[in-house]
Each structure stands twice: as C-alpha cells, then as structure tokens.
C-alpha positions in Angstrom: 186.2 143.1 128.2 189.4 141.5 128.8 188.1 139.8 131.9 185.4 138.6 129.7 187.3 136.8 126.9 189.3 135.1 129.5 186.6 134.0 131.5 184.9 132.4 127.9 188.2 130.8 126.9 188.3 129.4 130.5 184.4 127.9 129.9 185.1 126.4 126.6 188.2 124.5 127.9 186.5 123.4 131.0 183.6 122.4 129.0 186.2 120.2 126.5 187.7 119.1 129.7 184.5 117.4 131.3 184.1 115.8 127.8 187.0 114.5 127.1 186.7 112.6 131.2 184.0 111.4 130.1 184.9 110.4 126.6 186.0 106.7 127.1 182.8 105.9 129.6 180.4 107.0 126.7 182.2 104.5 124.1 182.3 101.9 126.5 178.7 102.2 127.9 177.2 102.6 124.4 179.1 99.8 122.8 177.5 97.9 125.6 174.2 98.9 124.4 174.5 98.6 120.9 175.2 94.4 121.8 172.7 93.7 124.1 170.2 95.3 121.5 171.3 93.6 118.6 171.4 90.2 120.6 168.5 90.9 123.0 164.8 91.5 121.1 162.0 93.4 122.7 160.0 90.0 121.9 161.9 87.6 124.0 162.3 90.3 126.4 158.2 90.5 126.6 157.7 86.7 126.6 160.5 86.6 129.6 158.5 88.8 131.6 154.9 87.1 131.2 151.9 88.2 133.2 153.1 87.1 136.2 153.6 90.8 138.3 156.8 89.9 140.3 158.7 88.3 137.9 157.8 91.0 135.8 158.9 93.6 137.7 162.2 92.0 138.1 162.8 91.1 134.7 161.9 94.5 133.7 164.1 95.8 135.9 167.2 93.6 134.5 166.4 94.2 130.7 166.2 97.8 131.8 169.6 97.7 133.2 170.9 96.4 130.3 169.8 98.7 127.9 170.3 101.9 126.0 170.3 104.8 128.6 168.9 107.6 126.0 165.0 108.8 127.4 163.8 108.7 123.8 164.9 105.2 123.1 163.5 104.1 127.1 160.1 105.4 125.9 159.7 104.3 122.8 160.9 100.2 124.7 158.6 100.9 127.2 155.5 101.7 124.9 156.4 98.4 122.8 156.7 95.8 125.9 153.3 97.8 127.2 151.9 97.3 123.9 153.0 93.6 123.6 151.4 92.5 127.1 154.1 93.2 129.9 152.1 95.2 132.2 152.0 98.2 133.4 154.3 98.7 136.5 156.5 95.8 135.0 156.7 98.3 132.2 157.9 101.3 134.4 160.1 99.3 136.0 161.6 98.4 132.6 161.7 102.6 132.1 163.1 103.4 135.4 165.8 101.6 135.0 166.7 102.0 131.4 167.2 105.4 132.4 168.6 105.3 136.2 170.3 101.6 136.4 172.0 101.4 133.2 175.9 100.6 133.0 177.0 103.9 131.3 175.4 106.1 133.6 177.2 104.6 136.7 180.7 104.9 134.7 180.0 108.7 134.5 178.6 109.3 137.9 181.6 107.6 139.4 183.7 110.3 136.9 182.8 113.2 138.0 180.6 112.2 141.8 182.5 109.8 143.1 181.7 106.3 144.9 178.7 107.4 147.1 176.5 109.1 143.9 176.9 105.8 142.2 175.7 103.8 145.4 173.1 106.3 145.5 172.0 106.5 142.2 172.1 102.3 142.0 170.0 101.9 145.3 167.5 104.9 144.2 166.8 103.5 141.1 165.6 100.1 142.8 163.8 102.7 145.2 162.3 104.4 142.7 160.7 101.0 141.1 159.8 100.3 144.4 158.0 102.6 145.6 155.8 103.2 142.0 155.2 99.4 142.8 153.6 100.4 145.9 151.7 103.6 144.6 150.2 101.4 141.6 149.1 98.8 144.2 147.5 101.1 146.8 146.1 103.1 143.4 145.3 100.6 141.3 144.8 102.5 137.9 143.0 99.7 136.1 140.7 101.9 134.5 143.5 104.1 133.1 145.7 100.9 132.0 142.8 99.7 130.2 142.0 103.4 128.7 145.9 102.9 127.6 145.8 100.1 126.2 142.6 100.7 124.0 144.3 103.9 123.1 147.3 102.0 121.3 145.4 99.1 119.9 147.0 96.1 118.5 150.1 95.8 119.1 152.9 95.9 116.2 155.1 93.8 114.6 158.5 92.9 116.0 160.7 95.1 113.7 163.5 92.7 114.1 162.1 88.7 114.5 165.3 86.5 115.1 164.9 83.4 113.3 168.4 82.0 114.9 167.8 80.8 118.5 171.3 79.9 119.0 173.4 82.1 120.8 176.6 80.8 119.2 174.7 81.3 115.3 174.3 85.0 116.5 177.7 85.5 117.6 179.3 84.2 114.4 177.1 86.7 112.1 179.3 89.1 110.2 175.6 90.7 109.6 174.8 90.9 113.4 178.0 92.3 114.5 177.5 95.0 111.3 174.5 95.7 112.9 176.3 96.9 116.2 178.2 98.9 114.6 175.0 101.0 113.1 173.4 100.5 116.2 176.6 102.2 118.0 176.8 104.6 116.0 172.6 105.7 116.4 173.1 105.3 120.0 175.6 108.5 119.5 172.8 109.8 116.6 170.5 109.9 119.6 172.7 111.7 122.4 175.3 114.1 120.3 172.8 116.8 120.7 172.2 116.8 124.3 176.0 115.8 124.9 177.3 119.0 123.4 174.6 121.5 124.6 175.1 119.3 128.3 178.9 119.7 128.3 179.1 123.2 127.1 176.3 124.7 129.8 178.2 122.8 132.5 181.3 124.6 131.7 179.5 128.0 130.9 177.8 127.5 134.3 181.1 126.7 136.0 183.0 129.9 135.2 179.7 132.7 134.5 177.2 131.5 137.1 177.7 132.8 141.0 178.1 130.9 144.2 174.9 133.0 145.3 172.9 132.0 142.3 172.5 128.3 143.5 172.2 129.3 147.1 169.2 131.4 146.3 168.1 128.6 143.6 168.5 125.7 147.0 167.7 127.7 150.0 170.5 127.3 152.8 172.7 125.5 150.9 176.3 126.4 150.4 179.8 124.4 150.6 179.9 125.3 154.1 176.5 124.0 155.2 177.4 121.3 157.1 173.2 119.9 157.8 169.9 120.8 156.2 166.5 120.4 158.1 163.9 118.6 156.6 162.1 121.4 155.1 165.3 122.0 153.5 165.7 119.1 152.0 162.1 118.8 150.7 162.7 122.3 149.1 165.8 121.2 147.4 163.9 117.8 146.4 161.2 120.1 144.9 164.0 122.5 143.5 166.0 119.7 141.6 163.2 118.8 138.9 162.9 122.2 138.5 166.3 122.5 137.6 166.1 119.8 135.7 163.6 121.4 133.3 165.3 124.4 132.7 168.7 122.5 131.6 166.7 119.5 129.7 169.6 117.9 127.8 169.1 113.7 129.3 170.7 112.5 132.2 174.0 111.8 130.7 174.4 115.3 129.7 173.1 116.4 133.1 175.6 114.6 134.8 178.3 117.4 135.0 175.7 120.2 136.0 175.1 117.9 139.0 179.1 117.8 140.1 178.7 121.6 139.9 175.5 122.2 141.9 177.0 119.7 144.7 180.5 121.4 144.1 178.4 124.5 145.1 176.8 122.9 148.1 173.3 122.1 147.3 172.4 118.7 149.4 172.5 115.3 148.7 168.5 115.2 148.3 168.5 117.7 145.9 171.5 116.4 143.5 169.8 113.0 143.3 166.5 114.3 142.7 168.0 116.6 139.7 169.8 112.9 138.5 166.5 111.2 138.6 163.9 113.9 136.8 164.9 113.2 133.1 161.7 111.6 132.8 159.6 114.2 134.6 160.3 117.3 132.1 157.8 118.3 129.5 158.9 117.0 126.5 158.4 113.3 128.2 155.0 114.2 129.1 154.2 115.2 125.4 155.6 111.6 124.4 153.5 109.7 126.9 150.3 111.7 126.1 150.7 110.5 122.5 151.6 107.4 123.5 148.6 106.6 126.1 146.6 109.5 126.6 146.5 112.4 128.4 145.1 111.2 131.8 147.5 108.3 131.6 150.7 110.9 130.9 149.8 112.7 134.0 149.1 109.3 136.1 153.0 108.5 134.8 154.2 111.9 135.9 153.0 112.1 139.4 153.5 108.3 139.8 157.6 109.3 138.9 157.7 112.4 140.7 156.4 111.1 143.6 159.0 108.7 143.6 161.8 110.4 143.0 161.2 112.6 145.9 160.5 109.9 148.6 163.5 108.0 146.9 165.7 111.0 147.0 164.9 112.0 150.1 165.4 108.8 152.1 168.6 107.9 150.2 169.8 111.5 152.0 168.7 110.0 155.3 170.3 106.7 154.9 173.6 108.0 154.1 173.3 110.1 157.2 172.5 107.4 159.3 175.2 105.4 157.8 177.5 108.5 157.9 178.8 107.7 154.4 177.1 111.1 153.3 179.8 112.8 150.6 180.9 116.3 150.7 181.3 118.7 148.1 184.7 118.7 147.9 184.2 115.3 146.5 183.0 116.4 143.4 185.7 116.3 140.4 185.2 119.0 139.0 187.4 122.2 138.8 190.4 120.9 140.9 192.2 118.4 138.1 193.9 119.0 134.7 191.2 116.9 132.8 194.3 116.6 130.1 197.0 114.7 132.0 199.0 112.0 130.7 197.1 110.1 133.6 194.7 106.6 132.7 192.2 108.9 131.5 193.8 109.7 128.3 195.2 105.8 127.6 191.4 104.7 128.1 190.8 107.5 125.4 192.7 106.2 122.9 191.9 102.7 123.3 188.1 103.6 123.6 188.2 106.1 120.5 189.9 103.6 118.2 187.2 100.8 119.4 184.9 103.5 118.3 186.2 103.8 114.8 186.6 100.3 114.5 182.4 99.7 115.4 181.9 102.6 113.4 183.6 101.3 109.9 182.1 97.4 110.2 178.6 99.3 111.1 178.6 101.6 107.7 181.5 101.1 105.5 182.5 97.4 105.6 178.9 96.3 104.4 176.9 98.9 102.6 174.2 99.5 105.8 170.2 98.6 105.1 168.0 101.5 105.6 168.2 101.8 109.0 165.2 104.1 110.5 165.8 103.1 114.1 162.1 102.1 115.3 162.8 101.8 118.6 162.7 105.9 119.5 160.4 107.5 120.8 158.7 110.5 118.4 160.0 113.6 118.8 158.8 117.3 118.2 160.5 118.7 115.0 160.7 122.2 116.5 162.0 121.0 119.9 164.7 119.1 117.6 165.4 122.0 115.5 166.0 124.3 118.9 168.3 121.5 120.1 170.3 121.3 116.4 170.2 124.9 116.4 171.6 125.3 120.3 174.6 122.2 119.4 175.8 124.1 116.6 175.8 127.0 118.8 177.6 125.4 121.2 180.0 124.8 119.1 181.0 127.8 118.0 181.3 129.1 121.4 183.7 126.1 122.3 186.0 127.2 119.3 186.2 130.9 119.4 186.8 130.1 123.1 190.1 127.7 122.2 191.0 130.1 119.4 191.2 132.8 122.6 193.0 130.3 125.1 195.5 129.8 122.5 195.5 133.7 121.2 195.3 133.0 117.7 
C-alpha cells in the first residue's frame, strides 16, 4: 500500500508538471485566438473565400490557421461558413486546420515532441487538406452537399456584423479589446475540462500503465524497435484513432498522452495518427449528424479518416527517407524537473499575469454583455456532465496526491 501512495503522489506531480510546461503556450496561443476572433468575422471570412474552389481552399486553410484550436468551436465555424456559401471542401479545409494548423498547438507539440512532431504535424495538416481535396474530387458528393445544405436551410445571421471597416477604428475600441478579454477567457470556458482530465490521465498513465501495455496496444513497437514493416505501421495508423477514442479530451489535451506513447516506442505513424483523430471520435460524429445529416456525418468521417491514415503514414516515410525520423528518447517527458528556475517558469509569470490582465478588462473593467458564445458547436448535456464530473475528479486526485508528496 505504501508503494501505492507513492506511485499516486508521483502521478499527480507529474501530471502538475506537464501543466505547468505547458502553462505559458496555452495563454499565449489562446490570447492569439481571442484577437483574431474579435477582429476577424466569420462574414468577411466567407466573402474572402467566394465560390471560387482553389482560392477557397487556401483561404480556408489560412482562416483555419488562425483560429481557435478547440473541436467544438472548429465545428460550429465550419457549419456557419458551409451554411453561408463557402463550399464544401473549402469548408473542411477551414476544419482541418482550425484543429491541426493552429499556432497554439505547434507551441505545445514543440513542448513536449520536439522539432520533428511540429514539422510533422504542420506538413500533415496541409496533407490532410490535400488529400480530402482529392477524395472529394474523384467522389464528388454533390448529391450529399446538396442533401446538406437543404438540411440546414437558410443560413443565419452574422451574430456579430462590424459596422467599422477600419482596422485602426477597431484597434482603438476599449469595447473590442473588452471583448478579447471575454473571448479569452471562453476560449479557457471551452478547454478547462478536457485540459484537466488530459493532463491528469497523462500523468496517471505515466506512472500506473506498463511498458507491455502499449506494446500489446501497437504491435512490435517498443523503445528499442529500431524499424517497423509496413503492416506495422498500418496497424499502428489503425491503432492511434482507436486510442484516441478511448482518451477523448481534444488535441491539446491529448498532446502529453502522445509524448508518452512515443516515449514508450510506438512509431512515428501511429503518434501522428492519434494527434490527427480529434475529429474522428464519436461525439464529432453526433455534431455533424445534427448538423448535416447522417449520411453526410459518415461521408465526413471516412473522408477524415482516410486522410489521416494516408497522411500519417506517408509523413513516417518521408521522414525516413529524409532520415530526420525522431527517436523516443526525444520525447520530454519524464527526464526534466518541470519546476526549474529555467525560461519555463519566467514565461509563466509573464504569461499568467497577461492572463489576469485579459481576464479583468474582459469581465470586471466593463460590466460584460450576455455573452452566450454562438460560435460552438452543441454539445450532449450528459457527455458534459461525465466530463464536469471526471474534472472535478481529477482534481481531487491531483490534491490528495500533493497532500502525500508533501506528507501532510
């Protein structure tokens, strides 16, 4: 039992530990967000991207990038510029990569992966836009897209219409930059739960979970495996989704659970394909079934998976042929005192008092307007509940756990 109570307070401090690495990248990347929403509208977003299918695409793609990383929020963007006109693969482009090209996500990758998972996840999202492209060209789903759009009739009202066109009139608004500050703060509203529950499984899985677990999970894989054979690597493609599922807490959440499994060997292929299948897990398909229809939902999810899998997969080969492949030992995670006096915890400070600062002028300088947040995709009340339920959970693990690190 004694082994046991160590091995918890050991989990909750690692847990605290990936956290608080990641602490300044989330303030930064969300801040970010919270900007380019409040000076960037979904309308002049849609009327950038026009019919035409290329520029579309790219502009999509770009808008995407700059955007709020959360799923839910990615969705519920995605359904409105669908709604509004963009078409359809300039709409999954815009989803793609709101969810695998966006700033915050590479600042975290780079935390705890290192250079070659950023490369990788950078290049796979424009892979993974690519090669949907492709599938929607050589499928053409016209009947479905027009089955969609019927479903969701006319489309709404911008929530927010700018009357200032001037980019300087914008900037000088005491209202507008009030409004990043809300906006901040929802961005955390929207993440907090799958943050904590994220964080907390990473570390519980670091300590509890055996080396023999993953390697039965990802056949023939292992920190010794120096090569995997193809059908290796298509089972760990298959495999990573999977995983994926079972740990559902959003990609930034998911982001220490993937230093783990490659800490633990699993390949390349199969860590990138467990990065890119937030948006191939259930609860997604419930949204896009509401959203467009069943047939459409399933169109999106074979349409994603399918490229994810080629995407992760070839990134593996590329980085073999390039021999830029990373190792396992690469991973940070397990081998550094998270707490250092190093640049880390200066960036904390800094970050966390920008934080208060966006935080106050958002709700407590001006008395904020209801704010309901429009732009988020509907989610189940029970699956929200589970999640409250497991955060609150997780918390009380992570402090009976410092309470017996400390022995108090």
């Amino acid at each position: 039992m004694q082994n046991f109570y160590k091995a918890w307070a050991e989990a909750a401090l690692t847990s605290l530990g990936f956290f608080w690495m990641a602490l300044w990248a989330f303030v930064l990347g969300y801040a970010i967000s919270a900007l380019i929403q409040v000076f960037v509208s979904r309308r002049s977003m849609t009327q950038l991207m026009g019919k035409n299918e290329r520029r579309g695409v790219l502009l999509g793609s770009f808008f995407g990038f700059i955007s709020s990383s959360c799923s839910f929020s990615a969705l519920a963007s995605t359904k409105a510029l669908f709604q509004k006109g963009a078409s359809f693969i300039a709409s999954m482009a815009f989803l793609l990569a709101s969810t695998n090209l966006v700033i915050e996500l590479g600042i975290i990758i780079s935390l705890f992966l290192g250079w070659q998972f950023v490369v990788g996840e950078y290049l796979g999202g424009i892979l993974l836009i690519l090669i949907s492209w492709i599938l929607v060209r050589l499928l053409k789903p016209k009947k479905l897209i027009a089955q969609a759009r019927a479903k969701m009739g006319q489309a709404e009202q911008d929530e927010n219409p700018d009357t200032k066109s001037n980019i300087w009139q914008k900037l000088s608004s005491a209202d507008n930059w009030a409004q990043v500050g809300r906006t901040y703060g929802m961005e955390w509203k929207m993440v907090w739960k799958d943050v904590s529950i994220g964080f907390t499984v990473a570390g519980l899985a670091a300590v509890f979970v055996p080396d023999a677990f993953f390697e039965s999970l990802f056949i023939n894989s292992g920190p010794q495996v120096e090569s995997y054979s193809f059908t290796e690597l298509v089972a760990h493609v298959l495999v990573g989704p999977i995983a994926a599922f079972l740990t559902f807490i959003g990609s930034m959440g998911n982001i220490p659970l993937a230093a783990l499994l490659f800490s633990k060997g699993v390949s390349f292929a199969g860590v990138m394909a467990f990065i890119f299948s937030d948006l191939v897990v259930f609860p997604i398909l419930r949204i896009n079934a509401k959203y467009y229809g069943w047939k459409m939902a399933l169109f999106i999810l074979f349409l994603l998976f399918s490229a994810l899998s080629i995407s992760a997969l070839s990134l593996h080969y590329i980085f073999e042929a390039l021999s830029i492949l990373p190792q396992p030992s690469s991973a940070k995670i397990g081998n550094q005192n998270p707490f250092a006096l190093d640049y880390s915890f200066y960036l904390n400070l800094l970050f966390l008092t920008l934080s208060a600062f966006l935080l106050y002028f958002g709700f407590f300088w001006k008395k904020p307007e209801h704010h309901s947040h429009k732009n988020m995709a509907p989610k189940s009340s029970l699956f929200e509940k589970i999640l409250t339920f497991l955060s609150w959970l997780s918390y009380l693990w992570l402090l009976i756990g410092l309470i017996l690190h400390f022995g108090l």
